[in-house]
C-alpha positions as CSV (number, residue, x, y, z in Angstrom):
1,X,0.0,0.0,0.0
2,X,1.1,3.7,-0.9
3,X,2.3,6.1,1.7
4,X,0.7,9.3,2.3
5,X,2.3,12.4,1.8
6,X,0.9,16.4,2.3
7,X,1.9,19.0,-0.6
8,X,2.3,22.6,0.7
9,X,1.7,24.8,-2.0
10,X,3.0,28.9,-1.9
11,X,2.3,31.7,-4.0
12,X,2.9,34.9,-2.8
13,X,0.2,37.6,-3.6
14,X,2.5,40.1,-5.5
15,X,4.6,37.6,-7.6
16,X,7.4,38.6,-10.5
17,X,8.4,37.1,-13.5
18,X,10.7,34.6,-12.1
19,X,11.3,31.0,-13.0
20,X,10.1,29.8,-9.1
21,X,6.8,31.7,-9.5
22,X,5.3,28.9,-10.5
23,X,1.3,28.9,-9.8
24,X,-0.3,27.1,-7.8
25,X,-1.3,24.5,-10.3
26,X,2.0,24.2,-11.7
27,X,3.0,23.4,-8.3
28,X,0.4,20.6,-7.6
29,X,1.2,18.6,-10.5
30,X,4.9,18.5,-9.9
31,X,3.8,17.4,-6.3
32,X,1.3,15.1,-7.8
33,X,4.3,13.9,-10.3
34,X,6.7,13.6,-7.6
35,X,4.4,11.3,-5.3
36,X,3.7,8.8,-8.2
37,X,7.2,8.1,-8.8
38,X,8.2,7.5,-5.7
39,X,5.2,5.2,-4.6
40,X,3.3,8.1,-2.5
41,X,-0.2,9.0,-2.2
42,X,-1.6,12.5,-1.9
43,X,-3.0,13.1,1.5
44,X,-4.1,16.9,1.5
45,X,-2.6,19.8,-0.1
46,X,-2.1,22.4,1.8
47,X,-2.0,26.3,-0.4
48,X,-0.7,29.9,1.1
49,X,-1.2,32.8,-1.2
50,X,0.7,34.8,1.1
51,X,4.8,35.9,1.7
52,X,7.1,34.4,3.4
53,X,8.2,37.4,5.2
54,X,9.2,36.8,9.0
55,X,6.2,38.7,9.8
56,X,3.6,37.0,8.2
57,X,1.1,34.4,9.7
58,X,0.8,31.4,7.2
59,X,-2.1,29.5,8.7
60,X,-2.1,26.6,5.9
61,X,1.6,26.3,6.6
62,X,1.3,25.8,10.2
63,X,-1.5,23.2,9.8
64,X,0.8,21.6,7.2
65,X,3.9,21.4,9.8
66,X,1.2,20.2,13.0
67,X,0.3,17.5,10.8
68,X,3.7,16.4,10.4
69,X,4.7,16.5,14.1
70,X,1.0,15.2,14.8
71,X,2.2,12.2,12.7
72,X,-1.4,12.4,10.9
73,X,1.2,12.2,7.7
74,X,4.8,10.8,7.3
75,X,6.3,13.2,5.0
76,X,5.6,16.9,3.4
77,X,6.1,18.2,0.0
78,X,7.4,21.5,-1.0
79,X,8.1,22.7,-4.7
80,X,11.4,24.4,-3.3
81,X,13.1,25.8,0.1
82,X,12.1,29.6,-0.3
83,X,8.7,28.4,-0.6
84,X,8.7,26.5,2.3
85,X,9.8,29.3,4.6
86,X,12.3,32.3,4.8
87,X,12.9,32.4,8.8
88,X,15.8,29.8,8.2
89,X,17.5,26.8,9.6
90,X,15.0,27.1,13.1
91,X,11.9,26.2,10.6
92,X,13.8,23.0,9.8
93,X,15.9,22.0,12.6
94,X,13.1,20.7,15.1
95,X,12.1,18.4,11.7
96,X,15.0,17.2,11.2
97,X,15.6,16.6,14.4
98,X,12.4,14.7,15.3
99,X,13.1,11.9,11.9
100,X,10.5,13.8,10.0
101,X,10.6,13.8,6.2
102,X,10.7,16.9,3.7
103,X,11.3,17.1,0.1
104,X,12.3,19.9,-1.6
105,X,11.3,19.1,-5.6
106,X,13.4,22.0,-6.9
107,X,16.2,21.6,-5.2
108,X,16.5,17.4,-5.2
109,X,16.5,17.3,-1.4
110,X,15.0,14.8,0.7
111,X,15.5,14.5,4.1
112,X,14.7,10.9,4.1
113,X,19.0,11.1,2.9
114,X,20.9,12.0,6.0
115,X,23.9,14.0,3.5
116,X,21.2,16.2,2.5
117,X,20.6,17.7,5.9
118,X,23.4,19.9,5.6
119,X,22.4,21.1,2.4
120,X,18.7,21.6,3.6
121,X,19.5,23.9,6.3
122,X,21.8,26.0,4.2
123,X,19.4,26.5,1.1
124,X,16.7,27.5,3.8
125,X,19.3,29.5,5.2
126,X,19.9,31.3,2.0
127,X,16.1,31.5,1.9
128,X,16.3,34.1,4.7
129,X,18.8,35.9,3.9
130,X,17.7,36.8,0.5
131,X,14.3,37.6,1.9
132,X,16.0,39.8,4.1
133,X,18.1,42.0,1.6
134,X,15.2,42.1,-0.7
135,X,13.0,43.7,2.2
136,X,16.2,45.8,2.8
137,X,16.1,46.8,-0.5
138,X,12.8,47.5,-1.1
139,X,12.3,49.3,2.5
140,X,15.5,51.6,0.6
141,X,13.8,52.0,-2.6
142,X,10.2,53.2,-1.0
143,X,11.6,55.3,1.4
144,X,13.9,57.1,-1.4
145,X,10.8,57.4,-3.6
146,X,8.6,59.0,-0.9
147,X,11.5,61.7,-0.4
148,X,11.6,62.5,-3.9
149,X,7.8,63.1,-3.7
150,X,6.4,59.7,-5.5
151,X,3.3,58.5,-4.9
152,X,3.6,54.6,-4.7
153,X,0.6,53.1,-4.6
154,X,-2.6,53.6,-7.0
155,X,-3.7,57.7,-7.5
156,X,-6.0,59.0,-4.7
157,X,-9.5,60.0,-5.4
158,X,-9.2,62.9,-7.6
159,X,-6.0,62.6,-8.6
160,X,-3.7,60.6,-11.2
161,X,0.0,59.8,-12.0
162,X,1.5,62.8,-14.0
163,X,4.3,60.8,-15.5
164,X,5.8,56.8,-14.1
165,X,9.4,58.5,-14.0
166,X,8.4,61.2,-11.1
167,X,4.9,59.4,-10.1
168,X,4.1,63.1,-9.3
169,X,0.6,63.8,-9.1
170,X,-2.2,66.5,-11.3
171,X,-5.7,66.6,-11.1
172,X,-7.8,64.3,-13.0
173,X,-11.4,64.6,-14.0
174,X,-12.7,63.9,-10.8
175,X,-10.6,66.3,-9.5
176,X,-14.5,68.8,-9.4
177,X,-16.4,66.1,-7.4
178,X,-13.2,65.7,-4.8
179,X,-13.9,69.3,-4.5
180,X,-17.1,69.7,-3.9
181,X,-17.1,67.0,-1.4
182,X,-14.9,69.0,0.6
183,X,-17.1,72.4,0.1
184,X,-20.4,70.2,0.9
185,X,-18.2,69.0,4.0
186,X,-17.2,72.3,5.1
187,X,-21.1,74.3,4.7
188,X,-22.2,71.7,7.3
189,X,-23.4,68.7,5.2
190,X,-22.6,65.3,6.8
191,X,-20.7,62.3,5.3
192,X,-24.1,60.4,4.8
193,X,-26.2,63.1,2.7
194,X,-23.0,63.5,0.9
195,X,-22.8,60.4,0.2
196,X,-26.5,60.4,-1.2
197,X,-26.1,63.1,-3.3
198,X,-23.8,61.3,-5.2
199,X,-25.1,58.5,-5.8
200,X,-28.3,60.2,-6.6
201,X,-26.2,62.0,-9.2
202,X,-24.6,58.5,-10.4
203,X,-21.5,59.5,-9.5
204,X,-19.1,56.4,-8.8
205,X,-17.3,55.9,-5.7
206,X,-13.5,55.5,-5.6
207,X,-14.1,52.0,-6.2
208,X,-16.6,52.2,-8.9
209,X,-19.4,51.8,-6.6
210,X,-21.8,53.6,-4.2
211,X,-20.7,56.5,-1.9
212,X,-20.7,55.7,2.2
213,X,-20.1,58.4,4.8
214,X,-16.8,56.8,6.1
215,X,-15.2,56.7,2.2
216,X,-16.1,60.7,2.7
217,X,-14.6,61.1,6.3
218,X,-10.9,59.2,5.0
219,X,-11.1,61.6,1.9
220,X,-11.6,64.6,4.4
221,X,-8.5,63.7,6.5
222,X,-6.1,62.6,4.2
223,X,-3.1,64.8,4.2
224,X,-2.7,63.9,0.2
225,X,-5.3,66.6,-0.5
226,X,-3.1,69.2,1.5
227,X,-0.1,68.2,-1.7
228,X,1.8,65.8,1.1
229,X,3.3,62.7,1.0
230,X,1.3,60.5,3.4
231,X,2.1,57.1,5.5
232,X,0.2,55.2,7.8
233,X,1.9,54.8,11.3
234,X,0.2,51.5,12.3
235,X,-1.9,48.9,9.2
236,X,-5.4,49.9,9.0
237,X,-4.3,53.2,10.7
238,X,-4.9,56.8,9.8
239,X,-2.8,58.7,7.3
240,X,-0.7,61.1,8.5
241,X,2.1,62.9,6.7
242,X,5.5,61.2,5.6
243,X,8.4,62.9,7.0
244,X,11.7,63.0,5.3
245,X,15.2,62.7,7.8
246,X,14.9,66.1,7.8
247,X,11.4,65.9,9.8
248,X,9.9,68.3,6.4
249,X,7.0,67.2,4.7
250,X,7.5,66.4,1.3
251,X,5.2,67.5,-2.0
252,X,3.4,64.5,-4.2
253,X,2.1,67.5,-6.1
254,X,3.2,67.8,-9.6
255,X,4.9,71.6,-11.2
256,X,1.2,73.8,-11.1
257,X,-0.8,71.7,-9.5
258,X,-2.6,73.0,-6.3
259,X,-3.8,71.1,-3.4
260,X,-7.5,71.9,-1.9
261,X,-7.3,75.1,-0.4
262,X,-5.6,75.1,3.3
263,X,-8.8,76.8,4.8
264,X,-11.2,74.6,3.0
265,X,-9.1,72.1,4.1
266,X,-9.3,73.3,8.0
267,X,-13.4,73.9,8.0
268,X,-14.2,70.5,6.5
269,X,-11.8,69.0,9.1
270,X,-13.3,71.0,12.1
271,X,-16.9,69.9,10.8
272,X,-16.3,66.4,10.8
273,X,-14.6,66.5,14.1
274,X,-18.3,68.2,15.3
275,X,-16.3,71.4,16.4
276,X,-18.8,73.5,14.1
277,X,-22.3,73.7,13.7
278,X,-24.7,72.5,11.0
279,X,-25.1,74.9,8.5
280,X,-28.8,76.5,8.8
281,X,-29.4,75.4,5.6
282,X,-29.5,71.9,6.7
283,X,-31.1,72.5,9.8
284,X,-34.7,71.8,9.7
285,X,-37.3,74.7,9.0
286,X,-37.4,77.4,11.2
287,X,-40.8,77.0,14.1
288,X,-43.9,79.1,13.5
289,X,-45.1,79.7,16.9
290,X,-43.7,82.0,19.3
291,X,-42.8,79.1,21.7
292,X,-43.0,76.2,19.3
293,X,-39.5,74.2,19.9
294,X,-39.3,75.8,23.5
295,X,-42.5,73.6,25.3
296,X,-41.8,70.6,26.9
297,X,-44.7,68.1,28.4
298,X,-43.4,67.5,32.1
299,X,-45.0,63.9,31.6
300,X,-42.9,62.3,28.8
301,X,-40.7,64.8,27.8
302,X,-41.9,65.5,24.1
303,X,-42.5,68.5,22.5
304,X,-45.3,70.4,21.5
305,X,-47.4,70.9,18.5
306,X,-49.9,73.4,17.9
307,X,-53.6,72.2,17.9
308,X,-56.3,74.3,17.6
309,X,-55.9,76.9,20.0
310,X,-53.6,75.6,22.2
311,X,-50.0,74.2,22.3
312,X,-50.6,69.9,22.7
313,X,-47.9,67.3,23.8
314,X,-47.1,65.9,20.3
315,X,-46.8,62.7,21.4
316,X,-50.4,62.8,22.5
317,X,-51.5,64.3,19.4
318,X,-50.2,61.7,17.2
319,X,-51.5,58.7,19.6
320,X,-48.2,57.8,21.2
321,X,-48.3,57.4,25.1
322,X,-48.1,59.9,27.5
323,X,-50.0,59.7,30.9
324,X,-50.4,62.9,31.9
325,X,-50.5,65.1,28.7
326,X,-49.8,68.7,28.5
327,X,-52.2,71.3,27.1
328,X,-52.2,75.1,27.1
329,X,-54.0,77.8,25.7
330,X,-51.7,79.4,23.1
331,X,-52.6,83.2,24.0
332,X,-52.5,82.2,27.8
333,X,-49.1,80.9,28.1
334,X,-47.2,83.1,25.5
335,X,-48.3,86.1,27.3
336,X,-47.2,84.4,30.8
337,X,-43.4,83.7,29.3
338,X,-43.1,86.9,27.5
339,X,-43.8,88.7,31.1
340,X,-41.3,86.3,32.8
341,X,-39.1,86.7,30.0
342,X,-39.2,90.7,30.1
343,X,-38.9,90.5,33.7
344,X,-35.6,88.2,34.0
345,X,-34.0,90.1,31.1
346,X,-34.6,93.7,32.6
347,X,-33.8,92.5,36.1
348,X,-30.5,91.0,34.6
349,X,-27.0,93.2,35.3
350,X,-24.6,92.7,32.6
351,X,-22.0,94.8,35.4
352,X,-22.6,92.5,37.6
353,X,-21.7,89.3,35.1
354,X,-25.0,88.1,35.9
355,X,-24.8,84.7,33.5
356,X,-28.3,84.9,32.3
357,X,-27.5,88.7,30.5
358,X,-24.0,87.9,29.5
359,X,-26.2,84.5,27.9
360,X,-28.1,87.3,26.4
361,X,-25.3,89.1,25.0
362,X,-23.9,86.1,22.7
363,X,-26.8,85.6,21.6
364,X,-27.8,89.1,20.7
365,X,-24.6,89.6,18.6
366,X,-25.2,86.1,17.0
367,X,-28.5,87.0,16.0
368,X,-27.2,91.2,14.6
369,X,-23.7,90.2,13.6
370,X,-23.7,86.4,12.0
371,X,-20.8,86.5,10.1
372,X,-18.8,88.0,13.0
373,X,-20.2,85.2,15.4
374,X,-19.3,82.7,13.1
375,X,-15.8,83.8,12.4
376,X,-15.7,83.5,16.4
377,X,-16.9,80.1,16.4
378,X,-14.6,79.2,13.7
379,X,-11.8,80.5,15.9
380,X,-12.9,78.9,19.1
381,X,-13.0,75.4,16.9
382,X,-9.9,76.1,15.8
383,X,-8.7,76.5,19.4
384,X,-10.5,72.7,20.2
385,X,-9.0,71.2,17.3
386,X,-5.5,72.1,18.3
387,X,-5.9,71.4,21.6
388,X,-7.4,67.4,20.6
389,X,-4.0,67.3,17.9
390,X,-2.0,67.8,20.9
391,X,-4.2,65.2,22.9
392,X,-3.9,62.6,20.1
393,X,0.1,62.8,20.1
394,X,-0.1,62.1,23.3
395,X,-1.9,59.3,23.4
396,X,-0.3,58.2,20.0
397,X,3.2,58.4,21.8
398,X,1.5,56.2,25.1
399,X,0.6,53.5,22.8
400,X,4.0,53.2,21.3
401,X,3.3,54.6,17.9
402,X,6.4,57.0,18.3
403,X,9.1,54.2,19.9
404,X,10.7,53.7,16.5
405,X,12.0,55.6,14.1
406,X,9.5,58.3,13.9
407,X,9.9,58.8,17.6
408,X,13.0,61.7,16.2
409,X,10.0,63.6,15.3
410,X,7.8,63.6,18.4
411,X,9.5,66.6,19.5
412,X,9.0,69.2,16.4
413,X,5.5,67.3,15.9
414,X,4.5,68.6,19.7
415,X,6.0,71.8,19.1
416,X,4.3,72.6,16.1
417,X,0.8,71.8,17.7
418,X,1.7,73.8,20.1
419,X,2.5,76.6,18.0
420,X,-1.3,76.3,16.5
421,X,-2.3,76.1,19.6
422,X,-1.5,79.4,20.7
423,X,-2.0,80.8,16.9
424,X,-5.5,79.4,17.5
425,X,-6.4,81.3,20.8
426,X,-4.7,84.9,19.8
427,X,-7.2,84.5,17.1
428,X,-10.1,83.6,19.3
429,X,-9.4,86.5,22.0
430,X,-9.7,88.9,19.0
431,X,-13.0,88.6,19.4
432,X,-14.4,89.8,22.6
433,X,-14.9,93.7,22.1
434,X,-18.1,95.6,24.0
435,X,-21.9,94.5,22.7
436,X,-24.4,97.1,22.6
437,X,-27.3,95.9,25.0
438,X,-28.7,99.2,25.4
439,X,-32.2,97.6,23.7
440,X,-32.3,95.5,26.9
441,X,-31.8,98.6,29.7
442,X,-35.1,100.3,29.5
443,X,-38.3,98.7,29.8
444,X,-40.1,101.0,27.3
445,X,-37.2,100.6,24.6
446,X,-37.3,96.9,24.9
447,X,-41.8,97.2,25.1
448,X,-41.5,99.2,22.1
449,X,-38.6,97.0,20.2
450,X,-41.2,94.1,20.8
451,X,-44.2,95.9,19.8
452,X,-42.5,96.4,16.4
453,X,-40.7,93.1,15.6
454,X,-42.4,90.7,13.5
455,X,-42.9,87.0,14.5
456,X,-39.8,86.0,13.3
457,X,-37.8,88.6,15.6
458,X,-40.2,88.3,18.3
459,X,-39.3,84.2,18.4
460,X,-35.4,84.9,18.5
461,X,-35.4,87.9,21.1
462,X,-37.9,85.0,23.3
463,X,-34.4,82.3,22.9
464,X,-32.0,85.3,23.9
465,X,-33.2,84.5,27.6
466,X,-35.0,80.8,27.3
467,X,-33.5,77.7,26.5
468,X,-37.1,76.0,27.4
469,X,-40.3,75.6,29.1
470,X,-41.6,72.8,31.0
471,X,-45.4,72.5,31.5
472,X,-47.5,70.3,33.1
473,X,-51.1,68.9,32.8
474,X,-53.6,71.5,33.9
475,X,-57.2,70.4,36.2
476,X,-60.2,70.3,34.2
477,X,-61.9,73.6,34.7
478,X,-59.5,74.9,36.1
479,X,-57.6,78.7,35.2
480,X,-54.3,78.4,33.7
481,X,-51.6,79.8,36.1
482,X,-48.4,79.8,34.3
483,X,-46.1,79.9,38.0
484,X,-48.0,76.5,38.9
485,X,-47.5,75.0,35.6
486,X,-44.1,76.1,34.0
487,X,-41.0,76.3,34.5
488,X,-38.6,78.1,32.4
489,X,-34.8,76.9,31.8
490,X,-33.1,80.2,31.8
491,X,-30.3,80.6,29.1
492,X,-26.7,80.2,30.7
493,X,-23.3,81.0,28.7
494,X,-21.7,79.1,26.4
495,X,-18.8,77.3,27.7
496,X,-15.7,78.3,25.3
């Protein structure tokens, strides 16, 4: 009867023109070959499309080897010694050692001949070394490539190679939709309606299919789209930019071409990170009602929604459960908070640094001055966003990211986010001069202010003061008495 014998098959997944790069079927039938003349039958074959780096987990391989030292087989195939393993004599050793056989077709060597042990360990030996100057060399050749400026791997979104000599990069034809995915990202749309729009429009994703939010949020944070070389510290990890010996960032950007501008750059990054607000555009529509938005049903929580003549918990109104719904008449309660309203606002003392007027005060000069209160805002994100880059090389650095040969750069990295740091909050102290609040010093100014402000105005000035009102379920028959039933959630300062 026939012996048994395993094959163990390897490919790796990048191969080149070389005469060992044999396929995997090409290796199977010399295996298959090999048995049949020497009176062996084919057990299992075992297949790794994977390298044979140091580094790399072969899990066919290993089953291969247990089965060997398991004794489930007497003896193991392989189509040659680098394909068997490139860690050296130690992946040998123990099976020669133990009596176990090997056959290496290429190479003529069986291990079943004890003059071919020496021989065995030296071509596996060989294996490893050559593994190891090839990675030298190619670690050499990247890392020259990347300080000249050459992008190695496919074209980013938006992008393509100007010429193979430089591997510089220009902008290719979807250079416009890379563009207005950062704009769309930087007015306040999110990742997912982005993501809609294009597909909606039939635009193809990067990889030729539909658009998801997280494909838009890697785009957004890529330092490629800034003109830099970019590496990822850790596989799977985020890009950051590739530093030459020097610690400089290096261009990928062909003669002329321009990245995406550095401050659409900067808002699209502080609107993913949530440090500004949804653009009011894609907010939803603006309420009706004086206190529509503000009401709150004490019982469940809910809002309210206008019905009839009164302001109803929605929930209610729409036949969800609540147990002790809240209802008030409409002319009844808005007269009630726009008395406790004036009240608080003209008792307030802005000398004093009572919170509820200095509340007031943002609010007033983001409801007369928008583009000033936004430019604040965007300074104050700015200030948040430095102050997490510092954070996250901190935490980067704790996790070991920075041990090797990066760690050279932890220090001008640090010092640089410090440096926006402190760029970040001169910038946000420039805004801070004296508001005008003389509307809210006089109670027949502010009387007659309200008097003539439309609905619109009348709903803003009402949030200056209120953030919201809580009322609950009134006795049948009963008067409305607005200090039994509500209670108002003055406005407070915003925490910078």
């Amino acid at each position: 009867m026939a012996q048994e014998i395993d094959l163990y098959l390897r490919k790796s997944a990048i191969t080149r023109q070389r005469e060992r790069a044999l396929t995997f079927r090409a290796q199977e039938e010399r295996g298959r070959r090999w048995a049949d003349e020497h009176d062996y039958t084919v057990r299992r074959v075992w297949a790794d499309n994977l390298s044979a780096y140091t580094d790399t987990v072969r899990p066919e391989f290993d089953k291969a080897i247990g089965a060997l030292f398991a004794d489930e087989v007497p003896a193991l195939w392989c189509y040659a010694a680098d394909r068997f393993s490139r860690k050296g004599a130690g992946s040998v050793i123990p099976l020669l050692d133990t009596g176990k056989r090997i056959v290496f077709d290429y190479e003529r060597l069986d291990s079943a001949d004890p003059r071919d042990r020496r021989d065995i360990i030296n071509r596996v030996e060989e294996a490893r070394e050559y593994s190891a100057l090839l990675s030298h060399r190619v670690t050499g050749t990247k890392e020259q490539q990347r300080n000249e400026g050459a992008w190695l791997g496919g074209a980013p979104y938006g992008f393509e190679i100007s010429d193979r000599e430089t591997r510089k990069l220009r902008h290719a034809d979807t250079w416009p939709t890379l563009t207005r995915i950062f704009e769309s990202t930087a007015e306040g749309k999110s990742a997912r309606t982005i993501a809609q729009e294009l597909n909606d429009d039939g635009i193809p994703s990067p990889d030729g299919g539909t658009w998801g939010g997280s494909t838009i949020h890697r785009m957004i944070q890529t330092p490629v789209y800034e003109g830099w070389q970019a590496v990822s510290l850790t596989r799977g990890g985020r890009s950051v930019p590739y530093r030459n010996r020097k610690g400089e960032r290096v261009s990928v950007l062909a003669d002329g071409v321009e990245p995406v501008h550095a401050d659409l750059v900067k808002r699209a990054r502080l609107a993913v990170a949530g440090h500004l607000p949804v653009a009011p555009e894609y907010q939803r529509g603006k309420v009706k009602h004086l206190l529509s938005g503000l009401l709150r049903c004490a019982s469940c929580g809910g809002g309210t929604a206008i019905h009839g003549r009164s302001y109803r918990c929605y929930n209610y109104t729409v036949g969800k459960h609540c147990a002790e719904p809240a209802s008030a008449m409409r002319s009844l309660i808005e007269a009630y908070v726009f008395e406790e309203w004036l009240g608080a606002v003209l008792k307030a003392d802005i000398d004093e640094a009572d919170p509820l007027m200095l509340a007031v005060a943002e609010r007033w000069v983001a409801l007369t001055k928008p583009e000033e209160t936004e430019e604040h805002r965007q300074a104050l994100a700015a200030v948040k966003a430095a102050e997490r880059s510092l954070e996250r090389l901190a935490e980067d650095r704790k996790e070991g990211i920075y041990d090797g040969a990066m760690g050279r750069f932890y220090p001008r990295l640090v010092t640089e986010a410090e440096a926006d740091l402190v760029t970040a909050e001169n910038r946000a102290a420039e805004f801070g001069g004296a508001v005008d609040l003389t509307i809210f010093d006089d109670s027949d100014v502010l009387h007659a202010a309200w008097e003539a402000a439309d609905d619109a105005l009348r709903r803003d000035l009402i949030r200056l003061a209120i953030d919201k009102v809580t009322v609950t379920r009134g006795l049948r028959g009963k008067p409305f008495v607005g200090d039994v039933r509500c209670d108002i959630t003055w406005a407070t300062p915003a925490e910078h």
